[in-house]
NULO-143470 format. One record per atom (N, C-alpha, C): residue in three letters; atom name; x, z, y. Coordinates in steps of 0.05 Angstrom, whole numbers, plus 5000, padded with zeros to 4 digits. Example, Ala and Ser with C-alpha at 12.3 -4.5 7.8 and 13.67 -1.06 7.14 Angstrom:
BEGIN
- marfi; torba; X; Z; Y
- ALA; N; 5264; 5156; 4886
- ALA; CA; 5246; 5156; 4910
- ALA; C; 5264; 5156; 4934
- SER; N; 5257; 5142; 4955
- SER; CA; 5273; 5143; 4979
- SER; C; 5258; 5157; 5001
//
This chain:
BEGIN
- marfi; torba; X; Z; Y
- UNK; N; 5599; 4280; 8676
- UNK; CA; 5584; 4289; 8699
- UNK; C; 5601; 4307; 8717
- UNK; N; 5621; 4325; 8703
- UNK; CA; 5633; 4343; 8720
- UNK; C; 5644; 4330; 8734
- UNK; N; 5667; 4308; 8727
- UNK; CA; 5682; 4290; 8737
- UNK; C; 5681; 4274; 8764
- UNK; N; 5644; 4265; 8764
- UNK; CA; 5627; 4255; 8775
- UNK; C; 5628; 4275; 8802
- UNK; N; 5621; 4310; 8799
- UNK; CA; 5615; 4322; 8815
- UNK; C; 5633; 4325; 8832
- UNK; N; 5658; 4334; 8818
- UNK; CA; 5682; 4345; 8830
- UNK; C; 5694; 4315; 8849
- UNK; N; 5684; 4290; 8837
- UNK; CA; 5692; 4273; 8859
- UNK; C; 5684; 4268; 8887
- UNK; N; 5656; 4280; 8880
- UNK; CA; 5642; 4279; 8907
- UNK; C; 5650; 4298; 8929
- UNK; N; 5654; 4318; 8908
- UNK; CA; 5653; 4354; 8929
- UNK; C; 5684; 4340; 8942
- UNK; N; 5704; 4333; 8936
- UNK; CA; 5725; 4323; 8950
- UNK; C; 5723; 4305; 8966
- UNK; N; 5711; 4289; 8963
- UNK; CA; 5701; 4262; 8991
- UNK; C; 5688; 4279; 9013
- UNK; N; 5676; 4294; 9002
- UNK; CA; 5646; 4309; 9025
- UNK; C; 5672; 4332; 9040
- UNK; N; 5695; 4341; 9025
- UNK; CA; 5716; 4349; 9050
- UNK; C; 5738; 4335; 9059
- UNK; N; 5746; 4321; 9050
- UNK; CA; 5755; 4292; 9066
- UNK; C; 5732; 4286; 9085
- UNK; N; 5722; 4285; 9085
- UNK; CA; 5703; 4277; 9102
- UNK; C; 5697; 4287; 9131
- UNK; N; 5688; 4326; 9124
- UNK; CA; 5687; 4345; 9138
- UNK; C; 5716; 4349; 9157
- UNK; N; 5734; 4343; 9138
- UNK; CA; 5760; 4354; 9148
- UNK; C; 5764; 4322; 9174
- UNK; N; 5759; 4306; 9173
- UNK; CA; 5756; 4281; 9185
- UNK; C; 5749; 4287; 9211
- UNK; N; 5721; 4300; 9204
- UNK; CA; 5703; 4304; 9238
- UNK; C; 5715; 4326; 9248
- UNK; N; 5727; 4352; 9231
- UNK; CA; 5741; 4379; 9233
- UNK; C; 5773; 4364; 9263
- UNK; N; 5778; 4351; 9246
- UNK; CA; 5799; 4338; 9259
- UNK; C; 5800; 4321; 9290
- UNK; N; 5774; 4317; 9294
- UNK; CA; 5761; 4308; 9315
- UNK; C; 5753; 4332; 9346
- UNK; N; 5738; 4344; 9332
- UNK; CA; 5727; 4362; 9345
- UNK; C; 5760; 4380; 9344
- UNK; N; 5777; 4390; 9338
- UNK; CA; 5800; 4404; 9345
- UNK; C; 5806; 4390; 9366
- UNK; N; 5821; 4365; 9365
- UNK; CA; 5828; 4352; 9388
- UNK; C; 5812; 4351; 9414
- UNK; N; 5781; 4348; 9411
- UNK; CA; 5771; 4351; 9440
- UNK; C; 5768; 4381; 9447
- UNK; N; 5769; 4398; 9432
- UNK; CA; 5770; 4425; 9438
- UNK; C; 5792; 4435; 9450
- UNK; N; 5813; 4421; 9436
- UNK; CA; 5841; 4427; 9465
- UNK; C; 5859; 4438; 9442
- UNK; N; 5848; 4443; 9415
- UNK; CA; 5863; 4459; 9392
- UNK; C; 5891; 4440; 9388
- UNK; N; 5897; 4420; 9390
- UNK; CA; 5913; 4404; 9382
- UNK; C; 5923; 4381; 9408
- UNK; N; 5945; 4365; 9399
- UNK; CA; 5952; 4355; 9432
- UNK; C; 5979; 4342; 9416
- UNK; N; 5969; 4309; 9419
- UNK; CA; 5989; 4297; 9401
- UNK; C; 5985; 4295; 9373
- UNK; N; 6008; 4288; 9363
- UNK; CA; 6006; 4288; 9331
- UNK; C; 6010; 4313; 9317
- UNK; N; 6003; 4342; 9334
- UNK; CA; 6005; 4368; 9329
- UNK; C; 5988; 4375; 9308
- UNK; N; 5994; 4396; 9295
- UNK; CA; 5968; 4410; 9273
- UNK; C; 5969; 4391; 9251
- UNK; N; 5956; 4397; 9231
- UNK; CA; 5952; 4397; 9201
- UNK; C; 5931; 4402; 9183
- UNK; N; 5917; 4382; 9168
- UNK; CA; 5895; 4394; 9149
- UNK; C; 5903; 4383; 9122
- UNK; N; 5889; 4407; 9103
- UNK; CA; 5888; 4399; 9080
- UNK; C; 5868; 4405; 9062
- UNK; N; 5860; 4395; 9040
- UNK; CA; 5844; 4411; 9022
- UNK; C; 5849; 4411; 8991
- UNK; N; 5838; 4422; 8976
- UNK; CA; 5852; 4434; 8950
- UNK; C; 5821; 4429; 8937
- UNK; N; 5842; 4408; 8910
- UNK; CA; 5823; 4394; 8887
- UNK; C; 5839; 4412; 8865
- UNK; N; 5829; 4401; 8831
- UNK; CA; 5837; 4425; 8819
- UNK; C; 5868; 4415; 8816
- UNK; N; 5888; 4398; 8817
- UNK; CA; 5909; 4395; 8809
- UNK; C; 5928; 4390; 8828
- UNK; N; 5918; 4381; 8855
- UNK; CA; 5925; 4372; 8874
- UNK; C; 5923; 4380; 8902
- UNK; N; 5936; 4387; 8918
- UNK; CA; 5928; 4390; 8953
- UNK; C; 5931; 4365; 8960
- UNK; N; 5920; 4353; 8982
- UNK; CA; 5904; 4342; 8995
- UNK; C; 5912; 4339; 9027
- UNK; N; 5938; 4326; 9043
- UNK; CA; 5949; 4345; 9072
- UNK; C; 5951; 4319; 9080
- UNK; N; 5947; 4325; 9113
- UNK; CA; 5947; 4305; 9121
- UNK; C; 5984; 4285; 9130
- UNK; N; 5984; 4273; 9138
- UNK; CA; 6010; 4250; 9138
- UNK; C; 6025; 4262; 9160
- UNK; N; 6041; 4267; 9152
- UNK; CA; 6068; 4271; 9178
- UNK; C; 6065; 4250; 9201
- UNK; N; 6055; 4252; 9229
- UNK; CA; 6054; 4242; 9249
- UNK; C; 6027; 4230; 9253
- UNK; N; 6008; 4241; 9233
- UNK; CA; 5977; 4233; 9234
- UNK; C; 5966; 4246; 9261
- UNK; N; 5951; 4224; 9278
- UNK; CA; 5934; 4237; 9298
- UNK; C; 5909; 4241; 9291
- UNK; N; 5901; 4278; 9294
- UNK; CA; 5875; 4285; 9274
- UNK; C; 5848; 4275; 9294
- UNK; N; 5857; 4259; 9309
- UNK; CA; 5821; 4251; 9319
- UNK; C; 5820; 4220; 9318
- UNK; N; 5835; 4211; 9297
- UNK; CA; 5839; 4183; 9286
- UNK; C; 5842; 4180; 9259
- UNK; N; 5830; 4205; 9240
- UNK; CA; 5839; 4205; 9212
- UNK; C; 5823; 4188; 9200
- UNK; N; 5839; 4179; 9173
- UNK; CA; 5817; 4164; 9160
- UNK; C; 5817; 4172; 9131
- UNK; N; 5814; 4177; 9115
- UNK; CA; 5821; 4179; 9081
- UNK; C; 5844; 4174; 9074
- UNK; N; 5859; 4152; 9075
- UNK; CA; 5888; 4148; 9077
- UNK; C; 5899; 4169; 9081
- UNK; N; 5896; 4185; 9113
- UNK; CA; 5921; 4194; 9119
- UNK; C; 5932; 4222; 9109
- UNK; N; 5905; 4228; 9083
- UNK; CA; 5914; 4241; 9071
- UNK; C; 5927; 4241; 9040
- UNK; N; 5950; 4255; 9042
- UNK; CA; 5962; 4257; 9016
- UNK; C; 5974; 4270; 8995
- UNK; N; 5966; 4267; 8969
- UNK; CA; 5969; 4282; 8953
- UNK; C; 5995; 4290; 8947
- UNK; N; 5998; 4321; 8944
- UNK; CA; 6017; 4336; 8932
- UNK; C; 6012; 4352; 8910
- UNK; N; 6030; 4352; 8886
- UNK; CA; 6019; 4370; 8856
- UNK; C; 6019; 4394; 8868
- UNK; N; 5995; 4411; 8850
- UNK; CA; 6005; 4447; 8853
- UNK; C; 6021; 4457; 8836
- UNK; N; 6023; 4438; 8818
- UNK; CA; 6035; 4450; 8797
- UNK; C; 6067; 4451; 8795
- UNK; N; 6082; 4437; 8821
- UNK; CA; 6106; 4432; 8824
- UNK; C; 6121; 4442; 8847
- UNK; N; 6145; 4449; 8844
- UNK; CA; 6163; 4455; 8865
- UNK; C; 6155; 4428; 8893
- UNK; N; 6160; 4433; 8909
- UNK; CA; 6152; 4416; 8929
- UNK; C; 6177; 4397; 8938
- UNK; N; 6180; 4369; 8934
- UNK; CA; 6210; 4358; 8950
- UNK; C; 6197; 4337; 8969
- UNK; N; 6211; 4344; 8981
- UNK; CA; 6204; 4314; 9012
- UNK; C; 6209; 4292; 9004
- UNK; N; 6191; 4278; 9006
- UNK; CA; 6199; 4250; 8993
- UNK; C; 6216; 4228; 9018
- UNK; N; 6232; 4219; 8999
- UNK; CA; 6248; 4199; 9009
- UNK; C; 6235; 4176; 9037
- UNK; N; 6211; 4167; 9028
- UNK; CA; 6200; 4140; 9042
- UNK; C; 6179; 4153; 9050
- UNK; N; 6168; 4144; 9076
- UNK; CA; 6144; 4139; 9090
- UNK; C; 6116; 4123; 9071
- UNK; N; 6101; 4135; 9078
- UNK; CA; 6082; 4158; 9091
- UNK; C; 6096; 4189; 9077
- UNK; N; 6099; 4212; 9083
- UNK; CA; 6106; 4234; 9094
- UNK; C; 6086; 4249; 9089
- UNK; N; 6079; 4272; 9067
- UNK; CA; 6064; 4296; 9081
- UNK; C; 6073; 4309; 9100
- UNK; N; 6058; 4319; 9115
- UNK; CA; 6067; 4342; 9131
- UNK; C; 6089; 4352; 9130
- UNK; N; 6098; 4353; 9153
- UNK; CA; 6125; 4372; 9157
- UNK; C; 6114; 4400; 9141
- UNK; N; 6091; 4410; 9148
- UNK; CA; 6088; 4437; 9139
- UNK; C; 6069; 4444; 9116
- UNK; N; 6083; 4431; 9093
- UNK; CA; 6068; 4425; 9068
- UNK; C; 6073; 4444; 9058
- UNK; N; 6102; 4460; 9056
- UNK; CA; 6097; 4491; 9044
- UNK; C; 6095; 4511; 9049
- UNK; N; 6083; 4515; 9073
- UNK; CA; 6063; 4536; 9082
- UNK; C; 6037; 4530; 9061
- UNK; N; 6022; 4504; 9077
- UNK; CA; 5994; 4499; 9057
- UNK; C; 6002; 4509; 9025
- UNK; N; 6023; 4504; 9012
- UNK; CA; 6025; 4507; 8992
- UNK; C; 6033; 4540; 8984
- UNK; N; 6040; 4548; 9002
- UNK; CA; 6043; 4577; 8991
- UNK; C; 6013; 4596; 9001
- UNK; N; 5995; 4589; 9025
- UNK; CA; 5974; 4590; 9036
- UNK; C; 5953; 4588; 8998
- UNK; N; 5948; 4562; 8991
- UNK; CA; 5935; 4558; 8968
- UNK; C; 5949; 4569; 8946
- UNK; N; 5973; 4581; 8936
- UNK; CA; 5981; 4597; 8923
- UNK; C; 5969; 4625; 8923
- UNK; N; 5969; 4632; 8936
- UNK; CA; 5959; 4663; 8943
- UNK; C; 5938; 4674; 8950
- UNK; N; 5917; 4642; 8954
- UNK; CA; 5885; 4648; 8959
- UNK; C; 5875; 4624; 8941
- UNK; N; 5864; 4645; 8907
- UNK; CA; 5859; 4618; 8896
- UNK; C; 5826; 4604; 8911
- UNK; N; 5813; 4625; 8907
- UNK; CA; 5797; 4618; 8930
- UNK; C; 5792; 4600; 8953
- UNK; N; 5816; 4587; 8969
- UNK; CA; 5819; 4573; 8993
- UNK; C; 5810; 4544; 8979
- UNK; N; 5794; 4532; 8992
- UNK; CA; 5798; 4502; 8989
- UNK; C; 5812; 4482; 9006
- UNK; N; 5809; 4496; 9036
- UNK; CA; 5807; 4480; 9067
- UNK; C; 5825; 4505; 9073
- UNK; N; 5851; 4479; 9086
- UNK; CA; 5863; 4505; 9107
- UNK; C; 5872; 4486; 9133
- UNK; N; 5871; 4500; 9156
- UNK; CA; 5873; 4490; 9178
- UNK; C; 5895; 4492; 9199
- UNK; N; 5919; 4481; 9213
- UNK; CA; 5943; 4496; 9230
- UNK; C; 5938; 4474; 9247
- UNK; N; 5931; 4500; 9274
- UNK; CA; 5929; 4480; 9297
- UNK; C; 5943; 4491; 9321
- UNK; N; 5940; 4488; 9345
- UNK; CA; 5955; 4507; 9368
- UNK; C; 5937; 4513; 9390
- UNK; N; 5911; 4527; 9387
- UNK; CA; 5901; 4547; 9404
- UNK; C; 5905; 4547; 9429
- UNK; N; 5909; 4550; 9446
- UNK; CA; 5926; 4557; 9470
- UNK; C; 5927; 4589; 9478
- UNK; N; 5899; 4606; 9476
- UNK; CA; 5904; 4634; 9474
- UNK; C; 5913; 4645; 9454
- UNK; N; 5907; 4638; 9427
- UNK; CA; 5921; 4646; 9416
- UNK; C; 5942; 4649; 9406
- UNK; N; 5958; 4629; 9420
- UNK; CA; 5988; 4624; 9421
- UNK; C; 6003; 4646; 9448
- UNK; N; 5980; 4645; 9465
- UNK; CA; 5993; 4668; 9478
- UNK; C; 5988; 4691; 9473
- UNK; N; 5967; 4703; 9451
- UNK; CA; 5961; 4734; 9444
- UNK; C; 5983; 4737; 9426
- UNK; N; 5999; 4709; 9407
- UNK; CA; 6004; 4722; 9384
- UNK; C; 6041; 4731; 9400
- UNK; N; 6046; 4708; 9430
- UNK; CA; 6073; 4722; 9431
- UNK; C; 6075; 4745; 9448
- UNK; N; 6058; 4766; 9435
- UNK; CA; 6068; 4790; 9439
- UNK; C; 6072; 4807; 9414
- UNK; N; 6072; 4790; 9398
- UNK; CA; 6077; 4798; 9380
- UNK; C; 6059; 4834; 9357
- UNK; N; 6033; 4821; 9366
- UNK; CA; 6012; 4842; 9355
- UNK; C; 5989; 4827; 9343
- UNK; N; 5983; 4840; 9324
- UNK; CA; 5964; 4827; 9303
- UNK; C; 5938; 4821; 9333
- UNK; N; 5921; 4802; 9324
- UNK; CA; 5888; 4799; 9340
- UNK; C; 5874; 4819; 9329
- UNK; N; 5858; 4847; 9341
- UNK; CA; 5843; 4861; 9328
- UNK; C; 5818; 4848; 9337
- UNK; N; 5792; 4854; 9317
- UNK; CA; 5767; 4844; 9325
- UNK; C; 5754; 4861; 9339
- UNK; N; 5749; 4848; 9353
- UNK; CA; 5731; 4852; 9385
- UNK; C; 5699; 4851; 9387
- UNK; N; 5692; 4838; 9368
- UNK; CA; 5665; 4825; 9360
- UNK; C; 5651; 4826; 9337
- UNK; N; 5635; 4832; 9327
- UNK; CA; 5616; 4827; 9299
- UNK; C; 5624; 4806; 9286
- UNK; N; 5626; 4791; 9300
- UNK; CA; 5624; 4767; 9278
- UNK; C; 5652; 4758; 9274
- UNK; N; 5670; 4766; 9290
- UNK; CA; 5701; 4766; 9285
- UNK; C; 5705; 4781; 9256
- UNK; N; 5700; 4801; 9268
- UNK; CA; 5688; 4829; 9240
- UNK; C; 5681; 4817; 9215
- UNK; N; 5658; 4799; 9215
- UNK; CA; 5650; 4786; 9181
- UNK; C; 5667; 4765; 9171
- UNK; N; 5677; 4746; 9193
- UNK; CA; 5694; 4718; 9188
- UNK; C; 5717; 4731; 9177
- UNK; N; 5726; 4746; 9192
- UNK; CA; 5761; 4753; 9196
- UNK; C; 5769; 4770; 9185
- UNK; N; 5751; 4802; 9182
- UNK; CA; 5764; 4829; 9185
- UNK; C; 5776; 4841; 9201
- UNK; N; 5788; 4861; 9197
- UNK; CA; 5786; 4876; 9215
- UNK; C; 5818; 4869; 9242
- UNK; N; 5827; 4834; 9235
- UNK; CA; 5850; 4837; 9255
- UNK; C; 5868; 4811; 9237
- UNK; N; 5873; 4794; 9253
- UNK; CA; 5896; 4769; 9247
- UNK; C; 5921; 4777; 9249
- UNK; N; 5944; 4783; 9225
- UNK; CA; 5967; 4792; 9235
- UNK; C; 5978; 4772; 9256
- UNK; N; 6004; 4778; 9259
- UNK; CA; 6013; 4758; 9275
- UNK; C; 6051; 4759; 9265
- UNK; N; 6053; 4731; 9254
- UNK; CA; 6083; 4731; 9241
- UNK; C; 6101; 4725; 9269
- UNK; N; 6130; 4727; 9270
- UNK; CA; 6147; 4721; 9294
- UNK; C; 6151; 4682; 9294
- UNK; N; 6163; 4678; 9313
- UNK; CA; 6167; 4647; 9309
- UNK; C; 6181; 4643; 9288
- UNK; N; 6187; 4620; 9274
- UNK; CA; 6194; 4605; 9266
- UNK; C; 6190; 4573; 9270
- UNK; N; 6206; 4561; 9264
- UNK; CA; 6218; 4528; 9276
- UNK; C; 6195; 4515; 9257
- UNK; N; 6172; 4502; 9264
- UNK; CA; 6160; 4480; 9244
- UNK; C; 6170; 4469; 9228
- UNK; N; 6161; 4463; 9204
- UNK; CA; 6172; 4462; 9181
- UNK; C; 6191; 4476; 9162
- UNK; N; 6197; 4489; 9178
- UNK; CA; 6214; 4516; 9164
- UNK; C; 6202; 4540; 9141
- UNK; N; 6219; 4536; 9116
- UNK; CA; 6204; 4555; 9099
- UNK; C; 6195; 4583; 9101
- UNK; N; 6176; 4594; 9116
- UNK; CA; 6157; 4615; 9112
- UNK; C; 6145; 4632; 9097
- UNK; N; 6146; 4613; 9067
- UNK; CA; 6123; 4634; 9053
- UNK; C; 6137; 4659; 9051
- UNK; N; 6156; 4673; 9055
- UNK; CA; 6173; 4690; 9047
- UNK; C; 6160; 4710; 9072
- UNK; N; 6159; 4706; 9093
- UNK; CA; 6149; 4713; 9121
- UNK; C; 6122; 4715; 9116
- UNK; N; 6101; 4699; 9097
- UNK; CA; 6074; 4697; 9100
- UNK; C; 6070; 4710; 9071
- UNK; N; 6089; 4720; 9058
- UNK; CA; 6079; 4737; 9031
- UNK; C; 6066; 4768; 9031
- UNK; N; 6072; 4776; 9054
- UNK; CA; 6059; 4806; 9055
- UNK; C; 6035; 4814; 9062
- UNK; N; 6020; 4785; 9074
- UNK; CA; 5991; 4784; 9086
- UNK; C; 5978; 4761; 9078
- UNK; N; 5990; 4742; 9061
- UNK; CA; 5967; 4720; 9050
- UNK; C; 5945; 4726; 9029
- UNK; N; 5955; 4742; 9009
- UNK; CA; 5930; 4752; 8992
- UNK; C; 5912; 4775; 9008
- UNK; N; 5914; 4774; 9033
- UNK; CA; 5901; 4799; 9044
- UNK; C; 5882; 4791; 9067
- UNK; N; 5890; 4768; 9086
- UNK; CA; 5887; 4754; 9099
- UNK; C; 5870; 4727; 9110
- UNK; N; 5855; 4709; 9117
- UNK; CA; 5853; 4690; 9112
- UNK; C; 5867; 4678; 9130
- UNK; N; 5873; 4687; 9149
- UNK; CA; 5893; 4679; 9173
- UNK; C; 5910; 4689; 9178
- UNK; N; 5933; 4676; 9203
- UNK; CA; 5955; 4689; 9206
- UNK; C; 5959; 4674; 9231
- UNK; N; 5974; 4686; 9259
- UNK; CA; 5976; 4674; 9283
- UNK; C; 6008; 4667; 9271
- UNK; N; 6014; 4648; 9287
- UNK; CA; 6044; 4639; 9287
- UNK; C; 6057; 4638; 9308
- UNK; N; 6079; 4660; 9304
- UNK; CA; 6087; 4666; 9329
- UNK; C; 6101; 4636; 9345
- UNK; N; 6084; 4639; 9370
- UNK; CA; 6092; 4614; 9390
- UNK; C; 6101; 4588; 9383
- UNK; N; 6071; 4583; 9357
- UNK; CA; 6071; 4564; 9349
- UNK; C; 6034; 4555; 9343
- UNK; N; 6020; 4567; 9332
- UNK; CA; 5991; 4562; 9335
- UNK; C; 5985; 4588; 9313
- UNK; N; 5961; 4568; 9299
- UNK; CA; 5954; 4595; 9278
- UNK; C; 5937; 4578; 9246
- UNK; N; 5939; 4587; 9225
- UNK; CA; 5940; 4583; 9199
- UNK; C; 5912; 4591; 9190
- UNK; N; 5896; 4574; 9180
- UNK; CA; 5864; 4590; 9178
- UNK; C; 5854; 4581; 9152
- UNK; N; 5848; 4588; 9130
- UNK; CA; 5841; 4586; 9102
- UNK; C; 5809; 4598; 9102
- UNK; N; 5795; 4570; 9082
- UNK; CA; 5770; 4584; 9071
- UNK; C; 5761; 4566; 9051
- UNK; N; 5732; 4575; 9040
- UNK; CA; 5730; 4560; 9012
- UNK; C; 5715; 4532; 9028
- UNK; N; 5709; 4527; 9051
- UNK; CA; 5696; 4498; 9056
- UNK; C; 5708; 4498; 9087
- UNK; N; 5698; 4469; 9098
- UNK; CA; 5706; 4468; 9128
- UNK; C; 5698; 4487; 9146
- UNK; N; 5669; 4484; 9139
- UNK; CA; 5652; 4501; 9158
- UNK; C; 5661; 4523; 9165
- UNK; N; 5665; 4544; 9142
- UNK; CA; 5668; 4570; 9142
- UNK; C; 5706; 4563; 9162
- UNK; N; 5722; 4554; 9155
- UNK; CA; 5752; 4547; 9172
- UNK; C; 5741; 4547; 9192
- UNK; N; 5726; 4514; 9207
- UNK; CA; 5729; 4521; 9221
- UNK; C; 5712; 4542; 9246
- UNK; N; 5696; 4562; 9234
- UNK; CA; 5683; 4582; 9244
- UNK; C; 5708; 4602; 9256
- UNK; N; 5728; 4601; 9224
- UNK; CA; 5743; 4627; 9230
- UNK; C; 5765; 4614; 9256
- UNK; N; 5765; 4586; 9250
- UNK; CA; 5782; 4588; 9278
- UNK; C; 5775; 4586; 9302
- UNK; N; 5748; 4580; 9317
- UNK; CA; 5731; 4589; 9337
- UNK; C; 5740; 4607; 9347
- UNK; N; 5729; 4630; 9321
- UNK; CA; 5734; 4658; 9328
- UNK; C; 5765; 4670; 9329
- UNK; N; 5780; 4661; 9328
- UNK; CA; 5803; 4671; 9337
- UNK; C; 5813; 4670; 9366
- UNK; N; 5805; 4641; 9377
- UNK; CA; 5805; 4622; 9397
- UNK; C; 5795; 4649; 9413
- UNK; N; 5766; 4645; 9410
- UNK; CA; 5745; 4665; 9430
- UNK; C; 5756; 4690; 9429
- UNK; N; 5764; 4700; 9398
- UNK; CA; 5775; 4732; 9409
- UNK; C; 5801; 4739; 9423
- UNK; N; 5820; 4726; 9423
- UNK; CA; 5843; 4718; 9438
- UNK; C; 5834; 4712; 9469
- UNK; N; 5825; 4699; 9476
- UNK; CA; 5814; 4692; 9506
- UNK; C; 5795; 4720; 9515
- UNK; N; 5791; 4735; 9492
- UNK; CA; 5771; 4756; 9507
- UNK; C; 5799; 4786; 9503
- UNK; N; 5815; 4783; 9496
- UNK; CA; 5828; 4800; 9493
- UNK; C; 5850; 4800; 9512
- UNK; N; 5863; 4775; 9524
- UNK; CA; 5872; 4776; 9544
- UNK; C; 5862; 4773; 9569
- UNK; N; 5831; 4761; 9571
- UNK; CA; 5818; 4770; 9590
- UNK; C; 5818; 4805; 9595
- UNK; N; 5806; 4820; 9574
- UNK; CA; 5811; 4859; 9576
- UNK; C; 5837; 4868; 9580
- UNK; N; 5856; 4849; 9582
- UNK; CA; 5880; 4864; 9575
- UNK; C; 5881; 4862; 9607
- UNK; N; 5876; 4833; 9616
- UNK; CA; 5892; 4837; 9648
- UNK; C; 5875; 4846; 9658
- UNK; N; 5846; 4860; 9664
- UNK; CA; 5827; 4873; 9667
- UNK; C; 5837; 4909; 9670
- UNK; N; 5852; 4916; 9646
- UNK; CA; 5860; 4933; 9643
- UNK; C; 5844; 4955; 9636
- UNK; N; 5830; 4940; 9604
- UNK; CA; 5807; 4957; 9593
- UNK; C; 5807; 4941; 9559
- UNK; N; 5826; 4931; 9556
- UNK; CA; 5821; 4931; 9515
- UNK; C; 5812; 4948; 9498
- UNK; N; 5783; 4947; 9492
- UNK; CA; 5784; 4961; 9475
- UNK; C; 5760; 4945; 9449
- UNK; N; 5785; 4938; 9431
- UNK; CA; 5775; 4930; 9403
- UNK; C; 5752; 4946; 9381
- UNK; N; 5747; 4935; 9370
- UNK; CA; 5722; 4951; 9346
- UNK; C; 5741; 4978; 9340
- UNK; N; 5728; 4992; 9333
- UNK; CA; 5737; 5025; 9328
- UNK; C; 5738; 5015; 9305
- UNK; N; 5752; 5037; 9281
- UNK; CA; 5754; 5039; 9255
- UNK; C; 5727; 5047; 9249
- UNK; N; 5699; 5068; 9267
- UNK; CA; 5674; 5073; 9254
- UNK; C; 5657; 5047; 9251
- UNK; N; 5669; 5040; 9284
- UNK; CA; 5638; 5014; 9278
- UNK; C; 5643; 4993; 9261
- UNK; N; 5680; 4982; 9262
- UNK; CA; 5682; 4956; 9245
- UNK; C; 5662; 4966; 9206
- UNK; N; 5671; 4991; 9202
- UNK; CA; 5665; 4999; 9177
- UNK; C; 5631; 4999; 9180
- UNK; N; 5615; 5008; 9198
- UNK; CA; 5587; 5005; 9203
- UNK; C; 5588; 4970; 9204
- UNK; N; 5589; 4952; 9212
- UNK; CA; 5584; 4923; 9220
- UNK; C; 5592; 4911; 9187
- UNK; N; 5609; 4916; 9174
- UNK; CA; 5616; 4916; 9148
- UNK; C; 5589; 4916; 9123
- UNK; N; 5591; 4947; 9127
- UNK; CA; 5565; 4955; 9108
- UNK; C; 5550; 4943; 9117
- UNK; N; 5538; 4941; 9144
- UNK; CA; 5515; 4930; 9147
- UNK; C; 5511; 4906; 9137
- UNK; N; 5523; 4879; 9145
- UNK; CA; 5523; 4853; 9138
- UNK; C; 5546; 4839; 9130
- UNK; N; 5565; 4852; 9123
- UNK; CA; 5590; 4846; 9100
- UNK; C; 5578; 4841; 9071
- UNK; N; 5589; 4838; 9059
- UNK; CA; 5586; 4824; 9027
- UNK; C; 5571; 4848; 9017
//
């Protein structure tokens, strides 16, 4: 029966991650064969195919990588992802994560090159996110990271990439892609305040009031 269950709960995010993959692309999140999804079964991640267009996915184009192994690029086509060990150091450090998402934003590609974490602006940035998305410097796609992403992944569920998109982990789609909405929206409202010439993010009282209030 377990066997039975755990097969389903994986189809039902294959699935999610399918329409997830859809709705990025008409949202503007993605552009080309850009961005990356995956999801995490108990032995296996789950990423989509090196040169997969995510508003054309099908079950196929995703493919399995062990957790339990050093990661090597395989020789022949089909291809995971160029950026399979990020996901993999991402699901290392959040056993928690099932669904993680790397797409390219457009504000938030320009909040993160300035190189300052996203503080939350909003309530509900506040419960998704906490209190602020760091923001790592560039690095070249596919290039090993976790070394760069080790000081804020157990801390984190996200991470902007510098002048490259942004990295978004959670235990189902939904909850992903909520948190990446909200990065999108808080980024567009923060450089909206900034050229305004009035930012001003959640205080340290209220984020901690909005917390207690309707935090865990």
């Amino acid at each position: 029966m377990n066997a039975i269950m755990n097969a389903m709960n994986n189809d039902t995010l294959c699935q999610d991650l399918i329409a997830l993959g859809a709705e990025l692309v008409a949202e503007g999140f993605v552009v080309g064969s850009g961005g990356n999804l995956s999801y995490r079964t108990a032995t296996h991640m789950w990423i989509t195919r090196s040169g997969a267009l995510l508003h054309q996915l099908s079950p196929d184009d995703f493919l399995a990588v062990p957790l339990d192994q050093p990661y090597k690029k395989p020789s022949t086509r089909p291809r995971p992802s160029t950026e399979t060990p990020m996901h993999l150091a991402l699901y290392g450090a959040r056993p928690q994560a099932r669904v993680i998402i790397h797409c390219h934003p457009r504000h938030a590609i320009a909040w993160a090159m300035q190189g300052r974490p996203l503080p939350a602006c909003t309530p509900d940035f506040a419960l998704y996110l906490g209190a602020e998305v760091p923001a790592l410097p560039f690095h070249l796609p596919g290039a090993p990271i976790a070394e760069a992403m080790a000081p804020y992944l157990a801390h984190y569920p996200a991470l902007l990439l510098g002048n490259h998109g942004i990295l978004v982990s959670a235990e189902n789609a939904a909850k992903a892609r909520l948190r990446t909405l909200h990065i999108e929206e808080t980024a567009q409202i923060c450089l909206l305040a900034a050229a305004a010439g009035a930012l001003r993010p959640l205080q340290a009282d209220e984020y901690a009031k909005i917390i207690a209030t309707y935090g865990k």
